[in-house]
N, CA, C and O atoms as a Maestro MAE file, in Angstrom:
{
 s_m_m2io_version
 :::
 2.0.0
}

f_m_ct {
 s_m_title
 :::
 protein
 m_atom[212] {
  # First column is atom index #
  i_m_mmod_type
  r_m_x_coord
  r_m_y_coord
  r_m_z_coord
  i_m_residue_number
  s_m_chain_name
  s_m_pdb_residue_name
  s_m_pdb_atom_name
  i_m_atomic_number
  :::
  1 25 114.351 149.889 72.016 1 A "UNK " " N  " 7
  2 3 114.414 148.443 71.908 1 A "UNK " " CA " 6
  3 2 114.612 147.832 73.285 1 A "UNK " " C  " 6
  4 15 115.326 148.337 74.151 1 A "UNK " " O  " 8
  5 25 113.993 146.818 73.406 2 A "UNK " " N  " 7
  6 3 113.869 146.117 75.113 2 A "UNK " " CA " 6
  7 2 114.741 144.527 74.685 2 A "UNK " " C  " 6
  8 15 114.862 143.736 73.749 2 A "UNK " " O  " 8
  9 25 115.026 144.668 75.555 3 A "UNK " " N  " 7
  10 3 115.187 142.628 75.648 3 A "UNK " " CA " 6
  11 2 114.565 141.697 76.829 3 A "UNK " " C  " 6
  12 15 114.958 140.634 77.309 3 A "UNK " " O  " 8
  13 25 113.167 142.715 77.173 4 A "UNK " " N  " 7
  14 3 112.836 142.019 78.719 4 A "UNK " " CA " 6
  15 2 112.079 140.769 77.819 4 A "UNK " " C  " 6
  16 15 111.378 140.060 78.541 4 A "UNK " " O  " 8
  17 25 112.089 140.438 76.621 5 A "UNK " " N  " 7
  18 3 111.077 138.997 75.490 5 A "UNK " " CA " 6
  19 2 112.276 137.849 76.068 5 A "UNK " " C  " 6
  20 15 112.014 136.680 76.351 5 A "UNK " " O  " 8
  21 25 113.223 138.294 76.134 6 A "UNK " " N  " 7
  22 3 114.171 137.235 76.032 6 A "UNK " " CA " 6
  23 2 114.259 136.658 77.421 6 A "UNK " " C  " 6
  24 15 114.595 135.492 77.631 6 A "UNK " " O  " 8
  25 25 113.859 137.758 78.613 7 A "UNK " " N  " 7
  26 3 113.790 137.446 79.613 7 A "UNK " " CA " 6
  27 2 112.454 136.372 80.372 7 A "UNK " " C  " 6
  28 15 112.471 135.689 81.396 7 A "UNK " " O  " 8
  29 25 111.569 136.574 79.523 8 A "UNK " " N  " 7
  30 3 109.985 135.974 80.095 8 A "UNK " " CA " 6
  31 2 110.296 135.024 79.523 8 A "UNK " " C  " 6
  32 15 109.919 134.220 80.375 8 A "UNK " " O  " 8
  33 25 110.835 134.198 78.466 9 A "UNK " " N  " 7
  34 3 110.952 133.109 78.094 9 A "UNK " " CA " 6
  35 2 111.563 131.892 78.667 9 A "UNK " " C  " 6
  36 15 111.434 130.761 78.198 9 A "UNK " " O  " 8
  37 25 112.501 132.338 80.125 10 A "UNK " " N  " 7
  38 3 112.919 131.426 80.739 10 A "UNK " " CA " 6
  39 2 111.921 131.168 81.872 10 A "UNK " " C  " 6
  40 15 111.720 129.990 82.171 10 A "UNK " " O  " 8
  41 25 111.235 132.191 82.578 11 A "UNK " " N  " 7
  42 3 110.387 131.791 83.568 11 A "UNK " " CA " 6
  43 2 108.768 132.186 82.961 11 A "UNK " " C  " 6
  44 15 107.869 132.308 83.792 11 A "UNK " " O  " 8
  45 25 108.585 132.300 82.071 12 A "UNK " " N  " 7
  46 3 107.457 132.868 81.574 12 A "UNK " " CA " 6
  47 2 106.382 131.142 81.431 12 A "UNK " " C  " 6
  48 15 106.894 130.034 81.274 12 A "UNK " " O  " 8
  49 25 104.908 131.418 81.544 13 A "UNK " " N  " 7
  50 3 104.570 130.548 81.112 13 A "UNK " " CA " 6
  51 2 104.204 129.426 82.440 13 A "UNK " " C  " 6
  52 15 104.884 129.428 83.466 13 A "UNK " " O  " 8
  53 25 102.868 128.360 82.206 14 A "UNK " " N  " 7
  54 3 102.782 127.347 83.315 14 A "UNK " " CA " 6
  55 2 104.026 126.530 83.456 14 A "UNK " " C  " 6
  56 15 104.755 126.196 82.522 14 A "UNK " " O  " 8
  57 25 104.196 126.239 84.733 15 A "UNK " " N  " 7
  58 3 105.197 124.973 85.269 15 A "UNK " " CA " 6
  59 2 104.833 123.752 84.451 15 A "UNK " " C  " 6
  60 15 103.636 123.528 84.269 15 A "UNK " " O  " 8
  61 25 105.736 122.949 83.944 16 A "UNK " " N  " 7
  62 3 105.948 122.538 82.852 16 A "UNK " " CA " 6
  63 2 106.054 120.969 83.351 16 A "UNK " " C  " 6
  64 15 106.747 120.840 84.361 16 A "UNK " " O  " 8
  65 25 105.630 120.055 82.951 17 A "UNK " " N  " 7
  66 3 105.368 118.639 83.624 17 A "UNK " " CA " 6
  67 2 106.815 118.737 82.773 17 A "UNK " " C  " 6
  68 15 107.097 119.551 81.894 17 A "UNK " " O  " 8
  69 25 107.867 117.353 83.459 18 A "UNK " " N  " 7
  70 3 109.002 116.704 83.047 18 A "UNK " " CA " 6
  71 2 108.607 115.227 81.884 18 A "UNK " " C  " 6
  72 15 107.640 114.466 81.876 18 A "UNK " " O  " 8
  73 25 109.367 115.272 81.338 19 A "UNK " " N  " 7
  74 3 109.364 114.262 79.801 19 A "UNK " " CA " 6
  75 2 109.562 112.742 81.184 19 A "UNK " " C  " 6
  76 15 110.272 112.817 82.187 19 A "UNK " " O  " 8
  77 25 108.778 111.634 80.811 20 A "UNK " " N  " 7
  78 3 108.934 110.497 82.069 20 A "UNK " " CA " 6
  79 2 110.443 109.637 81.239 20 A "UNK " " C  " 6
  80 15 110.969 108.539 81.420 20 A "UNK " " O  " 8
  81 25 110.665 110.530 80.514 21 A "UNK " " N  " 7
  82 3 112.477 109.406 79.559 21 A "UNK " " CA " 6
  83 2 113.435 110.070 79.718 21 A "UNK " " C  " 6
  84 15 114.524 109.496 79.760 21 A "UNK " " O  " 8
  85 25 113.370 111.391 79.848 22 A "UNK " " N  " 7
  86 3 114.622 112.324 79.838 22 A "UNK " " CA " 6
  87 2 114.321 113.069 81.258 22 A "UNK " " C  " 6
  88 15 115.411 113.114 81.828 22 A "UNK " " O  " 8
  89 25 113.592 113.512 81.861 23 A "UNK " " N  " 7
  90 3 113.147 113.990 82.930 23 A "UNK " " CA " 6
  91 2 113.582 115.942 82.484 23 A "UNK " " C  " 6
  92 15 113.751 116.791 83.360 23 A "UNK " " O  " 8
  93 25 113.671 116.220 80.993 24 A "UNK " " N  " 7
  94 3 113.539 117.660 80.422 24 A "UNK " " CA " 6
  95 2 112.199 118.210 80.448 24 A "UNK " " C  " 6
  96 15 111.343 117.416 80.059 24 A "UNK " " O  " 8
  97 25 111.863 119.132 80.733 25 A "UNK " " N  " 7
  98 3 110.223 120.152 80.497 25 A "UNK " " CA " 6
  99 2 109.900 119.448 79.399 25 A "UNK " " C  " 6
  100 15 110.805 118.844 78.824 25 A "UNK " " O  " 8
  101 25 108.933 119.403 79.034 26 A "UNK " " N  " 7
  102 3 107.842 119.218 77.866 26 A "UNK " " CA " 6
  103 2 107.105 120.221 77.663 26 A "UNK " " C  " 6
  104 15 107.261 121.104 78.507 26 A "UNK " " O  " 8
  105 25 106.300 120.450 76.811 27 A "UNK " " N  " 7
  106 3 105.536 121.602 76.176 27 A "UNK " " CA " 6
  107 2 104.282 121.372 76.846 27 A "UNK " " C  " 6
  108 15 103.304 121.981 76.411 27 A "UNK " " O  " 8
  109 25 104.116 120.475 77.985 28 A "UNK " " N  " 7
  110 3 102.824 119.900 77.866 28 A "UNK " " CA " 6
  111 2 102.637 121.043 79.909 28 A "UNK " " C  " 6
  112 15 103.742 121.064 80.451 28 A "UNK " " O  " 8
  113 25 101.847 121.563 80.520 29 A "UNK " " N  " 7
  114 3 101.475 121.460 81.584 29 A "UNK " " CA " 6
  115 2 101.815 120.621 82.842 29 A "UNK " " C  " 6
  116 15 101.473 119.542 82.359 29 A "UNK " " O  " 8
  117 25 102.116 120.391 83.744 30 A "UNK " " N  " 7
  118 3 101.928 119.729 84.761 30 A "UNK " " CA " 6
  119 2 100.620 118.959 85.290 30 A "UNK " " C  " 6
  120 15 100.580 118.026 86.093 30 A "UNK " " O  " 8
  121 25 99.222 119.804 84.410 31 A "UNK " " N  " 7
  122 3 98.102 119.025 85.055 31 A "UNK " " CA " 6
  123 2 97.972 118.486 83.688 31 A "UNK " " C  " 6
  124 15 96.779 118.454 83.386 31 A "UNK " " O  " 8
  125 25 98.721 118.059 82.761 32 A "UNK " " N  " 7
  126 3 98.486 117.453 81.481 32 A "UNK " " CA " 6
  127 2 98.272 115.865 82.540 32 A "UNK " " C  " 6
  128 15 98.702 115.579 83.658 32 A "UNK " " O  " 8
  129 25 97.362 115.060 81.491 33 A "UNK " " N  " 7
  130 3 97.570 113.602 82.147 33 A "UNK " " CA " 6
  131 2 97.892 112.840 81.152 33 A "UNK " " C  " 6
  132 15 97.595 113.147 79.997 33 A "UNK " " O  " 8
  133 25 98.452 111.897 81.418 34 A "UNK " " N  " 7
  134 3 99.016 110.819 80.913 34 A "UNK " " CA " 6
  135 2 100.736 110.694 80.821 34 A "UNK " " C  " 6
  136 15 101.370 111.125 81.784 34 A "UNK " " O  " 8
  137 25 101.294 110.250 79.948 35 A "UNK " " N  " 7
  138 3 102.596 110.049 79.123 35 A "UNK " " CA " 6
  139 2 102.868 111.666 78.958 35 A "UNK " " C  " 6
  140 15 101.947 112.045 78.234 35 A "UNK " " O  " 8
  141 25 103.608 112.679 79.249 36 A "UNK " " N  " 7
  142 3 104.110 113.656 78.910 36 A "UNK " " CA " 6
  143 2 105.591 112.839 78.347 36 A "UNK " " C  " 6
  144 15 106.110 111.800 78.755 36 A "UNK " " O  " 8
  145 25 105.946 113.655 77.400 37 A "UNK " " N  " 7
  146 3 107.410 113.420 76.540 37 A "UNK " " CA " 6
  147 2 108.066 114.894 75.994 37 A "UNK " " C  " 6
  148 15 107.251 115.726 75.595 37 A "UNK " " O  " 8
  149 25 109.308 115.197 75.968 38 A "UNK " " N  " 7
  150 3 109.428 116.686 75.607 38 A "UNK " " CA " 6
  151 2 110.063 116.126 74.196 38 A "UNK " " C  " 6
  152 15 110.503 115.005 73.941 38 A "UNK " " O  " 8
  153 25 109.958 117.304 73.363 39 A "UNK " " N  " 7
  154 3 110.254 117.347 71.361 39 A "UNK " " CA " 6
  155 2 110.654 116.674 71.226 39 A "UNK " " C  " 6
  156 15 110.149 115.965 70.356 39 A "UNK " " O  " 8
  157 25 111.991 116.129 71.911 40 A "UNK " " N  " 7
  158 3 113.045 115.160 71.144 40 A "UNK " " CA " 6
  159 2 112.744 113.572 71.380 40 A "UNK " " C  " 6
  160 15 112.905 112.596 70.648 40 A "UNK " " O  " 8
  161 25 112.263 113.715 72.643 41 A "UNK " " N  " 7
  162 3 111.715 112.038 73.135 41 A "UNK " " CA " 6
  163 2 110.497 111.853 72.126 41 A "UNK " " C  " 6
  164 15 110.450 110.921 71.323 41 A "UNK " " O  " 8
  165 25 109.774 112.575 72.216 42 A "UNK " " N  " 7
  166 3 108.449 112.433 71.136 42 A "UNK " " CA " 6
  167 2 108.406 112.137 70.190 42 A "UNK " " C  " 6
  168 15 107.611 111.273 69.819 42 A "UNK " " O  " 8
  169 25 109.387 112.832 69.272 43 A "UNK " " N  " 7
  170 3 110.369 112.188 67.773 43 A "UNK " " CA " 6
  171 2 110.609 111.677 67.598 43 A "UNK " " C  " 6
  172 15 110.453 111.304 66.435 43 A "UNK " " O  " 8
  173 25 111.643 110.611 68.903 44 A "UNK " " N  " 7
  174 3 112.144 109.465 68.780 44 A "UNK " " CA " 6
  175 2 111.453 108.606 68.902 44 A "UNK " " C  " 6
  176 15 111.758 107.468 68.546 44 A "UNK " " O  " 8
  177 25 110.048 108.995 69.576 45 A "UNK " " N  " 7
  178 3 109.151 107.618 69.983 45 A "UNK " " CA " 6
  179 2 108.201 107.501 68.635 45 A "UNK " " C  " 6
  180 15 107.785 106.403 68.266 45 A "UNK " " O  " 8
  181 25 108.000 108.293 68.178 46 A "UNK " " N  " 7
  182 3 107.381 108.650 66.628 46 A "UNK " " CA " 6
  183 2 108.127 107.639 65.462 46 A "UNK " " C  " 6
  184 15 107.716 106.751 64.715 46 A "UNK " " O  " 8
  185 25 109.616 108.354 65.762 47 A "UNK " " N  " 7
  186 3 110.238 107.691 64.674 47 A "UNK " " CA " 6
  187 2 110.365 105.755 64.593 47 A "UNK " " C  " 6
  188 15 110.540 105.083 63.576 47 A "UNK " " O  " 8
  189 25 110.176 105.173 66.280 48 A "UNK " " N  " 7
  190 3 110.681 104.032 66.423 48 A "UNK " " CA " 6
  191 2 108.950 103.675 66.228 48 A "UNK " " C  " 6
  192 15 108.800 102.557 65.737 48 A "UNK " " O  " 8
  193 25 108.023 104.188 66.432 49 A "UNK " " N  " 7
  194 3 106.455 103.458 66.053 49 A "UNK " " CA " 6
  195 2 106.577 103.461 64.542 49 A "UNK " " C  " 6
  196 15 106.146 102.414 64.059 49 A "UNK " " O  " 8
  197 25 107.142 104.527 63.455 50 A "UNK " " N  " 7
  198 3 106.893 104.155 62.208 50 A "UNK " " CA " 6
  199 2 107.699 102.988 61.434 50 A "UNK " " C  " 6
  200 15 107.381 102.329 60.445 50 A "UNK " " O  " 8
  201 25 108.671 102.974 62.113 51 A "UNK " " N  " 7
  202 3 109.775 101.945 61.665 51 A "UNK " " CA " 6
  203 2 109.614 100.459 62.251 51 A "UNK " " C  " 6
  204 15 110.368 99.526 61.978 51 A "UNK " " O  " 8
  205 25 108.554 100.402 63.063 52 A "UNK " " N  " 7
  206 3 108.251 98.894 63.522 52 A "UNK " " CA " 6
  207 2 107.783 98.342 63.220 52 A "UNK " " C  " 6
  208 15 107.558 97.333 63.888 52 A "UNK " " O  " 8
  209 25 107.075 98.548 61.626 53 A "UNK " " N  " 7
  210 3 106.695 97.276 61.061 53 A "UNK " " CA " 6
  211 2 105.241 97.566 61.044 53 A "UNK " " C  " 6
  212 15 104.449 96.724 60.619 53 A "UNK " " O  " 8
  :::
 }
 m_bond[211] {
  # First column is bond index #
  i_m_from
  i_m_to
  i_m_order
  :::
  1 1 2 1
  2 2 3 1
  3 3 4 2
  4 3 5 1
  5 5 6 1
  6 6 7 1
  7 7 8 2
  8 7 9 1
  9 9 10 1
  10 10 11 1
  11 11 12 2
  12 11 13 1
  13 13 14 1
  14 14 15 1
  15 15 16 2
  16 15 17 1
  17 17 18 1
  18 18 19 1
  19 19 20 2
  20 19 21 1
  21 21 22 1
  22 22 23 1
  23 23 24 2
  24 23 25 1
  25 25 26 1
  26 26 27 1
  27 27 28 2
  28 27 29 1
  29 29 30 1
  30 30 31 1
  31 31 32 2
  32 31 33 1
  33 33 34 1
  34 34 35 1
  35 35 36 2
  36 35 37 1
  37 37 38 1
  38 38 39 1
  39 39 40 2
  40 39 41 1
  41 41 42 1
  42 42 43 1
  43 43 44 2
  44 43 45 1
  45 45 46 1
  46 46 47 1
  47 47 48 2
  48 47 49 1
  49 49 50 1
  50 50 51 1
  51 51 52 2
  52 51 53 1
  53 53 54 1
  54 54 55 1
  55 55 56 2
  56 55 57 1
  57 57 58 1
  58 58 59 1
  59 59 60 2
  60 59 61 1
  61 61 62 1
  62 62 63 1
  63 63 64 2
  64 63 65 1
  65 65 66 1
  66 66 67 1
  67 67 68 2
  68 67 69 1
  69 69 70 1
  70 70 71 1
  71 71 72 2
  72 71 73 1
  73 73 74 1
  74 74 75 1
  75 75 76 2
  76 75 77 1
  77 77 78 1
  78 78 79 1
  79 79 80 2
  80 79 81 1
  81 81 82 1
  82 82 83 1
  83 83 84 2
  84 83 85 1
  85 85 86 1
  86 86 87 1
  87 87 88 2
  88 87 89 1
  89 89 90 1
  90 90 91 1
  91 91 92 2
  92 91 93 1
  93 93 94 1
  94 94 95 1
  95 95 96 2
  96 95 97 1
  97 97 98 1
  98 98 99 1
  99 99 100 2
  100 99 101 1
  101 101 102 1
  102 102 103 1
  103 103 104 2
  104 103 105 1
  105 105 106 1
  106 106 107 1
  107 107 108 2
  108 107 109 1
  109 109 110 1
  110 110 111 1
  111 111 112 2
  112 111 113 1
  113 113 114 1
  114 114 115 1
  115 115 116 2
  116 115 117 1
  117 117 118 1
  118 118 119 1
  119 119 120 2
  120 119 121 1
  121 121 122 1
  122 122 123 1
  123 123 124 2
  124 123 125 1
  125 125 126 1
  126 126 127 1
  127 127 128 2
  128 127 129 1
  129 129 130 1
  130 130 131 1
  131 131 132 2
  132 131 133 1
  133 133 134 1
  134 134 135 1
  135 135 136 2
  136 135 137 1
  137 137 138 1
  138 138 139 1
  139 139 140 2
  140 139 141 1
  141 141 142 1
  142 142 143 1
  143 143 144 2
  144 143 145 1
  145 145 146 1
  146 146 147 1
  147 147 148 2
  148 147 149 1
  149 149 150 1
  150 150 151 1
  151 151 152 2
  152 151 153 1
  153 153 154 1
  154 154 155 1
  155 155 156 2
  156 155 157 1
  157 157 158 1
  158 158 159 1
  159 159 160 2
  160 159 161 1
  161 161 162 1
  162 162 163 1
  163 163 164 2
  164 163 165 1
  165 165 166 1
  166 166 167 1
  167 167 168 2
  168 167 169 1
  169 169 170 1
  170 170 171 1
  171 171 172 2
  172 171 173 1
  173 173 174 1
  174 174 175 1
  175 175 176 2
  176 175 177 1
  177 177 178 1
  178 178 179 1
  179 179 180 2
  180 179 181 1
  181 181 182 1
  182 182 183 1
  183 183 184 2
  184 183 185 1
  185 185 186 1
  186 186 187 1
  187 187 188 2
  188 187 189 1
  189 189 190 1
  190 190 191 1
  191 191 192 2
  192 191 193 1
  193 193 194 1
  194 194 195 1
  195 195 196 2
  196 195 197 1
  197 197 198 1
  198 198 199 1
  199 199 200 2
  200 199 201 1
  201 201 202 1
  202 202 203 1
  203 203 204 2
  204 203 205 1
  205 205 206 1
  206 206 207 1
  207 207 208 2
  208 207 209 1
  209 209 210 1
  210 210 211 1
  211 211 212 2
  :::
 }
}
């Protein structure tokens, strides 16, 4: 049994553009364009577009 999975998960993977509300990684790339947002900002911005009427 290894635990080097647990290890690639912190540096594993492209450099990660910052959320422009929280300034946390997002799931999204660095050469993503536009509005990047990470899970929780995204949710919240989700949740406040359905509730506006």
């Amino acid at each position: 049994m290894s635990e080097e999975h647990e290890a690639d998960d912190k540096d594993g993977g492209p450099p990660y553009a910052e959320c422009v509300l929280c300034r946390k990684p997002t799931e999204y790339p660095k050469s993503q364009k536009g509005v990047t947002l990470c899970p929780v900002c995204e949710w919240q911005e989700a949740q406040r577009a359905a509730c506006s009427g």
